[in-house]
C-alpha positions as CSV (number, residue, x, y, z in Angstrom):
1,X,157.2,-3.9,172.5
2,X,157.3,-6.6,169.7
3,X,155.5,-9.8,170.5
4,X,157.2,-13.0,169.2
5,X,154.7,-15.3,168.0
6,X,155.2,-19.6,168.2
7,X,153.7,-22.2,166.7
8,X,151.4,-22.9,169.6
9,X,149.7,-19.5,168.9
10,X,148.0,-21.2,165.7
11,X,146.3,-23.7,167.2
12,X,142.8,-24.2,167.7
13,X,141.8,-23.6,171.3
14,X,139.6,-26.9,172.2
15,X,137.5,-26.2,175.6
16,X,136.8,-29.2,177.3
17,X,133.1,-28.9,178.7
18,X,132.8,-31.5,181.6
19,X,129.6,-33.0,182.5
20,X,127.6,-30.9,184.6
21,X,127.2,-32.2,188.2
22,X,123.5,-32.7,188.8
23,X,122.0,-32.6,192.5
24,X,122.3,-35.8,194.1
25,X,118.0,-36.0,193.4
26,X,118.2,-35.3,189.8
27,X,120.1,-38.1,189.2
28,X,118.9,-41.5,187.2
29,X,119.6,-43.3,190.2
30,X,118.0,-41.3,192.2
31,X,115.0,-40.5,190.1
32,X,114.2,-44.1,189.5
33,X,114.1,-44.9,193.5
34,X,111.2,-42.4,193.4
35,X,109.9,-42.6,190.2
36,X,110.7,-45.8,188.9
37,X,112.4,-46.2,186.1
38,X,110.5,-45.4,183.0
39,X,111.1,-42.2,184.1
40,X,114.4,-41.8,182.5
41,X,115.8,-41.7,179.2
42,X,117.9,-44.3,177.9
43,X,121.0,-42.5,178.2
44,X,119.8,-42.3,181.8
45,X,118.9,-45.8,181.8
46,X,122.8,-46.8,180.6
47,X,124.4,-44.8,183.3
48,X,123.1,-46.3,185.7
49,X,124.1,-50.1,184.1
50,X,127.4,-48.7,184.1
51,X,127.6,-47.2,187.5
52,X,131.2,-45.7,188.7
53,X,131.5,-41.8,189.1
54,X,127.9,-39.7,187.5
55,X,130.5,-37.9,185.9
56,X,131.9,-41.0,184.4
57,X,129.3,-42.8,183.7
58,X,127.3,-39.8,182.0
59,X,130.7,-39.6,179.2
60,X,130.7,-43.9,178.7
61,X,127.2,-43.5,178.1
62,X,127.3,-40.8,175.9
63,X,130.6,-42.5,174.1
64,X,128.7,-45.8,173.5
65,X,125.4,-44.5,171.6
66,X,127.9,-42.0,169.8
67,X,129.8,-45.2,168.7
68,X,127.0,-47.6,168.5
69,X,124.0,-45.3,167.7
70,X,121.2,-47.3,169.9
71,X,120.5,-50.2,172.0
72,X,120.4,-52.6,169.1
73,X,123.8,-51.2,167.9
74,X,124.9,-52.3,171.6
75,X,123.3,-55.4,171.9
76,X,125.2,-56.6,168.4
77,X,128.5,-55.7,169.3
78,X,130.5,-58.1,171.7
79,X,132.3,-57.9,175.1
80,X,135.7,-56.9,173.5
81,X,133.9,-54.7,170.4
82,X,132.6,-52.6,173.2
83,X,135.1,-52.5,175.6
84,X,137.6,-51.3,172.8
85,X,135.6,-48.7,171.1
86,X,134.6,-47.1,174.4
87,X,136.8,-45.7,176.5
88,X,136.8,-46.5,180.3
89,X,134.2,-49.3,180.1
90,X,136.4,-52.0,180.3
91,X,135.4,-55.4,180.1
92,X,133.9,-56.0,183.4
93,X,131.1,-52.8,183.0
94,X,130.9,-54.4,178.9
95,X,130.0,-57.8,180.9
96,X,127.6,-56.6,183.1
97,X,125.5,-54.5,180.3
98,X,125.7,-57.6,177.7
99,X,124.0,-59.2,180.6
100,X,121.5,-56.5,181.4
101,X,120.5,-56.4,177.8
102,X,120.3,-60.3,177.3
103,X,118.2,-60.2,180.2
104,X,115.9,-57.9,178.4
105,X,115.8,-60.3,175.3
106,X,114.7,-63.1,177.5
107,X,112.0,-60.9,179.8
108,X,110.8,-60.5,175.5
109,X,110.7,-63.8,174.1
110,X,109.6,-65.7,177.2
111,X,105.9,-67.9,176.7
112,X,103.1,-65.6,177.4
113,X,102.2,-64.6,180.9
114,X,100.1,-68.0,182.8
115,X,99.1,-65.9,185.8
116,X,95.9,-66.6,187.6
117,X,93.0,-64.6,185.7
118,X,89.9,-63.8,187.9
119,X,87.0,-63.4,185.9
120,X,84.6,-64.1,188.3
121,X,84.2,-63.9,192.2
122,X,83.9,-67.6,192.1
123,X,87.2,-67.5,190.6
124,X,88.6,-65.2,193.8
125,X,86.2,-67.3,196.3
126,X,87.8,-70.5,194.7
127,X,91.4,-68.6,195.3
128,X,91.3,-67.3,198.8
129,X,88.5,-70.0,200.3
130,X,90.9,-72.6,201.2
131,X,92.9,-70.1,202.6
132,X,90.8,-67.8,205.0
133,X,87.9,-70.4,205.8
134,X,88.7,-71.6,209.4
135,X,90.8,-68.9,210.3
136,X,90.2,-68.3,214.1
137,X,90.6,-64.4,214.2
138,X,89.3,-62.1,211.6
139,X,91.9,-60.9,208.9
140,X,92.0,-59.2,205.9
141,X,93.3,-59.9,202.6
142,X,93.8,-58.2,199.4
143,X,94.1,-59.9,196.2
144,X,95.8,-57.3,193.7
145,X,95.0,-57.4,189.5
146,X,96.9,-55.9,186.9
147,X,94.8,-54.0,184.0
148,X,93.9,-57.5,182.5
149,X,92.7,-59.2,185.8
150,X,95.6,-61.7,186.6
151,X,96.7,-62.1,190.3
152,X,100.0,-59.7,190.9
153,X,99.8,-60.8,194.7
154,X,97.9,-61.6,198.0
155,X,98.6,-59.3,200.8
156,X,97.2,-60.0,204.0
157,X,97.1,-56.5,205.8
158,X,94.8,-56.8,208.8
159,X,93.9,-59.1,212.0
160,X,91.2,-58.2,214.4
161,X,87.9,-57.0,213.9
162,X,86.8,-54.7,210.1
163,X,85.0,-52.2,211.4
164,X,84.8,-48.3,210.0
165,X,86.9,-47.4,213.6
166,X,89.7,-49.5,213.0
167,X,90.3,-49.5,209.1
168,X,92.4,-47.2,207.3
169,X,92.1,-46.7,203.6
170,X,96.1,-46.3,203.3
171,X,96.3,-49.8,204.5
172,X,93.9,-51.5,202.4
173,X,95.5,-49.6,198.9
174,X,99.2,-49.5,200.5
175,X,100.7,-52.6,198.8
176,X,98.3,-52.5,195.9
177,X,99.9,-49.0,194.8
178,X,103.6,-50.6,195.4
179,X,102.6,-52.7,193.3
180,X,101.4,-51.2,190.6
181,X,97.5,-52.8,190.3
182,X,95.2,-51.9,188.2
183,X,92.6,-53.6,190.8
184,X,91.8,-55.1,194.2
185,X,89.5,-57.7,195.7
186,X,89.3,-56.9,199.4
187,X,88.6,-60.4,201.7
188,X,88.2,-60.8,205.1
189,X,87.2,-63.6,207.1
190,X,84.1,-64.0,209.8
191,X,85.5,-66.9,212.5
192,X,82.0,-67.9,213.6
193,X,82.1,-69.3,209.8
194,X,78.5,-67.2,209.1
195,X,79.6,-65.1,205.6
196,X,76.8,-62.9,206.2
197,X,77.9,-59.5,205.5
198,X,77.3,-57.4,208.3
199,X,76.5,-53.6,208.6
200,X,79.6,-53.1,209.2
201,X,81.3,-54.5,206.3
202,X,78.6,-52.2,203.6
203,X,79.9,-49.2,205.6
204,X,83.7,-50.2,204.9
205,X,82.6,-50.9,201.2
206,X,81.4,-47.8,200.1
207,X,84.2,-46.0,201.8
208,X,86.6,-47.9,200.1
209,X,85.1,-48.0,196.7
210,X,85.2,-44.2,196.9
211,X,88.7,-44.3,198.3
212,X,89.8,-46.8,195.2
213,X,88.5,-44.4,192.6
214,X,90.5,-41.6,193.4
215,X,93.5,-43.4,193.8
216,X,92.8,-44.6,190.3
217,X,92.6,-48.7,192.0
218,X,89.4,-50.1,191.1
219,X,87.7,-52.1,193.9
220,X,86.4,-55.2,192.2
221,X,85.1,-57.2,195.3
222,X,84.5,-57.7,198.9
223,X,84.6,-61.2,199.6
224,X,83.4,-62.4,203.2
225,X,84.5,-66.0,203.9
226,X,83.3,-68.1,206.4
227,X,81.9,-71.8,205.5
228,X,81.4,-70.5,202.2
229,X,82.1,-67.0,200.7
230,X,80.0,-64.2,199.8
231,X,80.3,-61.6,197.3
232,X,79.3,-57.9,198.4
233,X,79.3,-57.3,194.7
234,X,77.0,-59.9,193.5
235,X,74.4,-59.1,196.3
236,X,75.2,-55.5,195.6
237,X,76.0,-54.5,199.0
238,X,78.3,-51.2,199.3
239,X,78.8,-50.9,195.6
240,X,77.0,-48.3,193.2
């Protein structure tokens, strides 16, 4: 049988490979919800600024560092420039990465950072004093550090009596780890306004200085406030 040829049988065959469909976990979105987000890539990183279908999202992002070869190439080109040499971002997705990345240029050149640095427990005492003196149950307070000692927060995270019963290391290192310190000051208060630590509190200490070092958060400090505060640290109470 003779087989009649055309002109379509001398073309090239171009497959079309589409974008593979990762589970719903691997995704940038996903992974950033449980691993925050400098665990992606910054291809990752731009499909999730541009949002829309993975699929998508995963071929604009691909497109635009193809076109534009990084994030500086991105951040020079304008709405229009990038809404015309990539298609399907359009010029409300171009909008909202402009923004994005301006926002990153501003997080840059902002002043340096003025948050409160404790050096010193006179500098926490001075912090939390006016706060937890006169309080008329007991709480209990933690101040959280970064790696350079400035105050990330104050979480209070207990109210009724510290005692080794009653305490739970997951709730004294809960909101520091959500956070991301480096350290902790734990404070609590004694409403008969005496700061004296009791035997109590040097039990709590140690367990919780043990607890911070494997969890990789220092703890710093044990303030107890009452009239005036005392430091479990300076008076070397619960701490090696």
């Amino acid at each position: 049988m003779n087989k009649k040829y055309t002109n379509i049988d001398q073309l090239s065959l171009v497959v079309y490979d589409p974008p593979i469909d990762l589970p719903e976990q691997d995704r940038p979105g996903a992974r950033i919800l449980r691993e925050g987000a400098a665990s992606c890539s910054t291809f990752e990183l731009l499909q999730v600024v541009i949002g829309g279908s993975p699929a998508d999202a995963e071929r604009i992002a691909r497109q635009l560092l193809s076109e534009c070869k990084d994030l500086m190439g991105i951040m020079h080109k304008s709405v229009v420039e990038l809404s015309a040499i990539t298609l399907g971002l359009g010029l409300k997705k171009s909008l909202h990465l402009k923004a994005c990345m301006e926002l990153g240029r501003r997080m840059i050149a902002q002043p340096p950072d003025t948050r409160l640095q404790i050096r010193t427990p006179a500098d926490a005492g001075a912090l939390l004093l006016p706060q937890m003196m006169g309080l008329e149950q007991e709480e209990v307070w933690t101040l959280m550090l970064d790696a350079r000692s400035r105050v990330i927060g104050l979480a209070k995270i207990y109210k009724g009596n510290l005692s080794s019963a009653t305490m739970r290391v997951c709730e004294v290192f809960r909101e520091a780890i959500r956070h991301n310190a480096a350290s902790i000051i734990l404070a609590h208060n004694h409403p008969s306004t005496d700061p004296t630590p009791s035997s109590d509190d040097v039990f709590v200490t140690k367990e919780l200085s043990k607890a911070g070092r494997l969890l990789d958060v220092e703890l710093v400090d044990h303030l107890v406030i009452g009239h005036t505060y005392v430091s479990m640290k300076e008076r070397g109470l619960g701490f090696e």
